[in-house]
N, C-alpha and C positions, 0 to 999 in steps of 0.2 A: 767147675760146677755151674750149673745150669741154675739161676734164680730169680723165682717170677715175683715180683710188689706185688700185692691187689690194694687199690686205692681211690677211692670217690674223686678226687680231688689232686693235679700233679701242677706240679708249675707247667705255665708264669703263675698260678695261683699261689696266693702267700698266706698260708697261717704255720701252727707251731707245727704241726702234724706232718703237713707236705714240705716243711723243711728238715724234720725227720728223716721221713724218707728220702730225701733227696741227698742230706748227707750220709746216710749209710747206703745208697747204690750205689752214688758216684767213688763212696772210698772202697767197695767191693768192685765193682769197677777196676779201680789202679791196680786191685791185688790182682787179676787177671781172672775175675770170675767172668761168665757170661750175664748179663743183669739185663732184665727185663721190666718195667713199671707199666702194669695193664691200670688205665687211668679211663675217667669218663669224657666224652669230650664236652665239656662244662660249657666252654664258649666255640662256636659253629664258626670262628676265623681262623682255630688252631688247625693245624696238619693232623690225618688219623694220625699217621705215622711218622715218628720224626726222632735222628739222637741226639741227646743231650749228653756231652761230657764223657761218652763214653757206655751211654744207659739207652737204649731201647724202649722209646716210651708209642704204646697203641692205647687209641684212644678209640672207646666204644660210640655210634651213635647213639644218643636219647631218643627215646616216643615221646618223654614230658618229664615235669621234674615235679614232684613231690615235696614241699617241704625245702629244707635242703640238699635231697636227694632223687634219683630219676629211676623211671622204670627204661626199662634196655632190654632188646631182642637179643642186641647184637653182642650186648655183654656174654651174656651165653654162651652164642659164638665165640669171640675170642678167648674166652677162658680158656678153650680147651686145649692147650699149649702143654707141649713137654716141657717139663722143670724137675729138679730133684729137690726143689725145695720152694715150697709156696709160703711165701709172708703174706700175711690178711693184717690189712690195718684196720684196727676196730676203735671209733664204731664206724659199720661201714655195712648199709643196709643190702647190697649184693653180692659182699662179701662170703658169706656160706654158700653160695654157687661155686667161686671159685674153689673151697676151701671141699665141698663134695668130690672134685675132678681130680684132686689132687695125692699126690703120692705119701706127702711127708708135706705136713702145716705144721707153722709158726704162726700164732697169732699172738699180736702185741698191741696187747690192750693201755688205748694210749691216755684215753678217758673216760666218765661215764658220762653217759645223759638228759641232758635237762628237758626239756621241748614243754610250750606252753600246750601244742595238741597234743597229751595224754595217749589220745590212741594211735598218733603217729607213733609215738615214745613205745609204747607199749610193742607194736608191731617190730620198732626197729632196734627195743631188745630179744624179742623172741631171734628174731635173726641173727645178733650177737652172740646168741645162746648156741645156735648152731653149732655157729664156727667155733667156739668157743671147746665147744663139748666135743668135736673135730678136729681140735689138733691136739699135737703130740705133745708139741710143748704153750705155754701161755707166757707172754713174756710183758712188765709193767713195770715203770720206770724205780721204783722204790716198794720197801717192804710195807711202810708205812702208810703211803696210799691204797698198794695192793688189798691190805687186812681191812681197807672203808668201802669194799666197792662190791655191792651186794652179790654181782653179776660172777666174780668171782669166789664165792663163798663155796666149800666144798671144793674146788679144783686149787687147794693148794700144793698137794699133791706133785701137781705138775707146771706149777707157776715160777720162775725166777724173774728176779729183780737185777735190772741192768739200767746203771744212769742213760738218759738219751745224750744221742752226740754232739758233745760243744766245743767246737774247733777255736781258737785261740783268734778273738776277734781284730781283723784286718781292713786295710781301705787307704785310700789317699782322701776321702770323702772330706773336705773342710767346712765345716757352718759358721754362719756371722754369727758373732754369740756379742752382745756390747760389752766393752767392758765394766768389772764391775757385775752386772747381772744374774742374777743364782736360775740356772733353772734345773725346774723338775720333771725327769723322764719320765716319758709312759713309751713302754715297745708294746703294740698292740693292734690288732684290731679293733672297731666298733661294734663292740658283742657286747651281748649285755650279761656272760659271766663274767668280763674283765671288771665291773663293777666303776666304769671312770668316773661317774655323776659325783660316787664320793668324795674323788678327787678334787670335780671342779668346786663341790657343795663346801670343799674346806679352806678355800683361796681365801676367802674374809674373816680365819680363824688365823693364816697363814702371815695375811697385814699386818697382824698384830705380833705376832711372833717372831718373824723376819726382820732383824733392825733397821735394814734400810729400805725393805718392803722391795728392791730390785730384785724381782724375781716372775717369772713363765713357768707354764706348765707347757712342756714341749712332747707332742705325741707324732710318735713315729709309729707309722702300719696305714693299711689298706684307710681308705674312704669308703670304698664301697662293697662292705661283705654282704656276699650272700646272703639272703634272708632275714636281715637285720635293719631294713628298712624303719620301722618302727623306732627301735632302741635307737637308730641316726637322728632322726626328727626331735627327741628328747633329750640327747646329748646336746644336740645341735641349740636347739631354747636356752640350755647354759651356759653355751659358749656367748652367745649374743650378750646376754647377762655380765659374762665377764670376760667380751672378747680383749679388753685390754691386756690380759692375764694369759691365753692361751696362743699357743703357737702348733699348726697342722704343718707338718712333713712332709706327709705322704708315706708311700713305700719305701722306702729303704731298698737298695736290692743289698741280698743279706751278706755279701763280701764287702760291703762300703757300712758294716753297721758298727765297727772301728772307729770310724767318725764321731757317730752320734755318742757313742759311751764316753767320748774324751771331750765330748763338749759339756756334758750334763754334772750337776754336781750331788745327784742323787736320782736312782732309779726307784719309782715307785709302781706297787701290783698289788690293786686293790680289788683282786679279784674276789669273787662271794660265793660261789660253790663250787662241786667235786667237778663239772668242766673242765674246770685246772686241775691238773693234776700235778703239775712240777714248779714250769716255767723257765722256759734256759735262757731266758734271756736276765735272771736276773744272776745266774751264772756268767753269762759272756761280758757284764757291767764288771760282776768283781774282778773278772780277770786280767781289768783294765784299772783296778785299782778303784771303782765304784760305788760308795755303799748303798744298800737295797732296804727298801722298807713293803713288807711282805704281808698278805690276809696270813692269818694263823691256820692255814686250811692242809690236811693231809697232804704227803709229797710237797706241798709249795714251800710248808716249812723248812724242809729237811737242807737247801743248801745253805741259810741259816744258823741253821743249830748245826749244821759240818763243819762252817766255817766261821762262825762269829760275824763274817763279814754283813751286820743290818740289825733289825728288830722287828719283831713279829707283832704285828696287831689284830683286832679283831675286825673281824669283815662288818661293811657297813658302819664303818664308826668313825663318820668326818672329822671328829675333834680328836679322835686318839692319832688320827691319820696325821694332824696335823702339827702338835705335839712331836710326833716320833722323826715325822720328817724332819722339823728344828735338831732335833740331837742328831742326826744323820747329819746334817751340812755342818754343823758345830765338830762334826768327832768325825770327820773323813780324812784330816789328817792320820792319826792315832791309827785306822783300819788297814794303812797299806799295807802292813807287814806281813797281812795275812792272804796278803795277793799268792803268792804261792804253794800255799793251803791250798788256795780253790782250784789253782794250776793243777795240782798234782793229784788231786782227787776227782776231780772231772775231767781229766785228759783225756780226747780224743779218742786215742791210739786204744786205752784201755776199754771203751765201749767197743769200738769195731773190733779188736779182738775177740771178745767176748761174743756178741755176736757170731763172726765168722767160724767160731770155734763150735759154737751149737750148732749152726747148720752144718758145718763137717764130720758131726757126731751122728747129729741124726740122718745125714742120707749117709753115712756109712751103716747103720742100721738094715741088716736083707727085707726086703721083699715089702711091699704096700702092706700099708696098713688096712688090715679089715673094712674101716669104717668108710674108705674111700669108696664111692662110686658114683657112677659114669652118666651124667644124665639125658635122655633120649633127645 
């Protein structure tokens, strides 16, 4: 079966989305599909064209970028590609271009959108809407998030819920950790839905709470996202504040992030609105035996309350943050048992099934869909 990605954004870029994808081409990929990732070319030193793993990745040129997103001639162009089955990753503002050309769409709506310009937000849900309104099927990681997200309201009809893919975290990756030393994980970019300020805002709630006060806040992910300029500059003022306390990584590349879970002795995601929608990394922590301390937010809750493994707090609340972390380093003993709970419920194997089985459904379905057409 012939299967086209649509995607703003494909590695080397790292966030949760393009790791998404990447793990469900490459395992479509092994099963011996044809896989294609039509991606933008975000940075002007990548190859148009180049394969990864197994994946076919063409990369559109830009005119300019927008926001965090670009206008493209050329996207246009390559869209028009034969496939039996087009995935739009949403949100993804040229997204219903490709999703019009197409035979049979899957759109997998992976979050909503926040954007301080309003009319950007506004323009690049109408385009959401599109696609949205354009495929066959809708696909969002839980039911729970799916039933908060306005954009989906009315298509439930044709919406299922599939966990996203979290392969069982590996690596030889070693960190200096001192002995003795508690620290506290962040997997993350510097976005400003991850909400990290509250984190660092809690390290002097943390002094007191922590017996022996030997403890980091250790954040693994990108330096320098996209469009987040701003939100850096203001992280960045608290780290100074309490750069004694905080410890930058960097990237992780995501088969060495193994390491990081078996160095930390608590993952924390204090993220603050519907941007997150799940979060697998606080999945890939417990599957390492991790306990997770989580915003109380649709979808982020849910691996939580599946597995016991952490506690839910409220978003924006550096003292509760700070509080729950202390019982999470106190009771990670007691948590492990429930490591394969989380094993078993987020396996891998069971999302790309899933997956692979709806596109097998729907392009065995005859003849295009009405809605598809062809643009000049």
């Amino acid at each position: 079966m012939k299967i086209l990605f649509s995607i703003t954004y494909y590695s080397p870029y790292v966030s949760g989305l393009t790791i998404y994808v990447k793990r469900v081409a490459e395992e479509l990929a092994k099963r011996g599909h044809e896989v294609t990732v039509l991606c933008m070319g975000h940075d002007k030193n990548l190859p148009e064209k180049e394969i990864i793993n197994n994946v076919n990745v063409i990369r559109a040129n830009p005119l300019f970028r927008i926001n965090k997103g670009f206008l493209s001639v050329d996207w246009i162009i390559k869209s028009r590609r034969e496939a039996d089955v087009v995935v739009v990753n949403l949100p993804q503002a040229e997204g219903w271009i490709t999703a019009l050309m197409a035979k049979k769409v899957i759109a997998i709506y992976h979050c909503e959108i926040n954007l301080k310009n309003k009319i950007v937000q506004k323009v690049l849900e109408i385009c959401n809407l599109i696609t949205l309104q354009r495929a066959d099927t809708i696909v969002t990681y839980t039911e729970d998030y799916g039933k908060s997200c306005r954009l989906l309201k009315g298509l439930e009809y044709k919406t299922k819920y599939i966990y996203p893919p979290v392969p069982m975290p590996k690596g030889s990756l070693k960190l200096k950790k001192p002995k003795g030393e508690i620290w506290i994980g962040v997997a993350a970019r510097l976005a400003e839905e991850k909400g990290i300020e509250y984190l660092l805002e809690a390290i002097p709630l943390l002094r007191l709470k922590i017996q022996d006060s030997r403890f980091k806040v250790v954040v693994a992910g990108p330096m320098e996202p996209v469009g987040e300029e701003e939100y850096k500059n203001k992280i960045m003022k608290l780290v100074e504040k309490y750069k004694d306390r905080v410890k930058f990584l960097g990237t992780i590349d995501p088969n060495e992030m193994g390491g990081f879970y078996k160095a930390i002795d608590v993952l924390v995601l204090p993220s603050v609105n519907s941007t997150e929608a799940f979060g697998m990394v606080q999945v890939e922590a417990m599957m390492v035996g991790v306990p997770v301390v989580a915003s109380d937010l649709p979808g982020v809750r849910v691996p939580i309350q599946v597995t016991g493994m952490g506690k839910l707090v409220k978003q924006r609340n550096s003292r509760e943050l700070a509080n729950t972390i202390k019982w999470a380093i106190e009771n990670k003993p007691n948590l492990k048992e429930l490591v394969n709970k989380a094993r078993s419920e987020f396996a891998l194997t069971n999302t790309i099934d899933q997956l692979e089985q709806l596109m097998i459904n729907l392009n065995a379905k005859g003849g295009a869909n009405l809605a598809a057409m062809t643009l000049p």
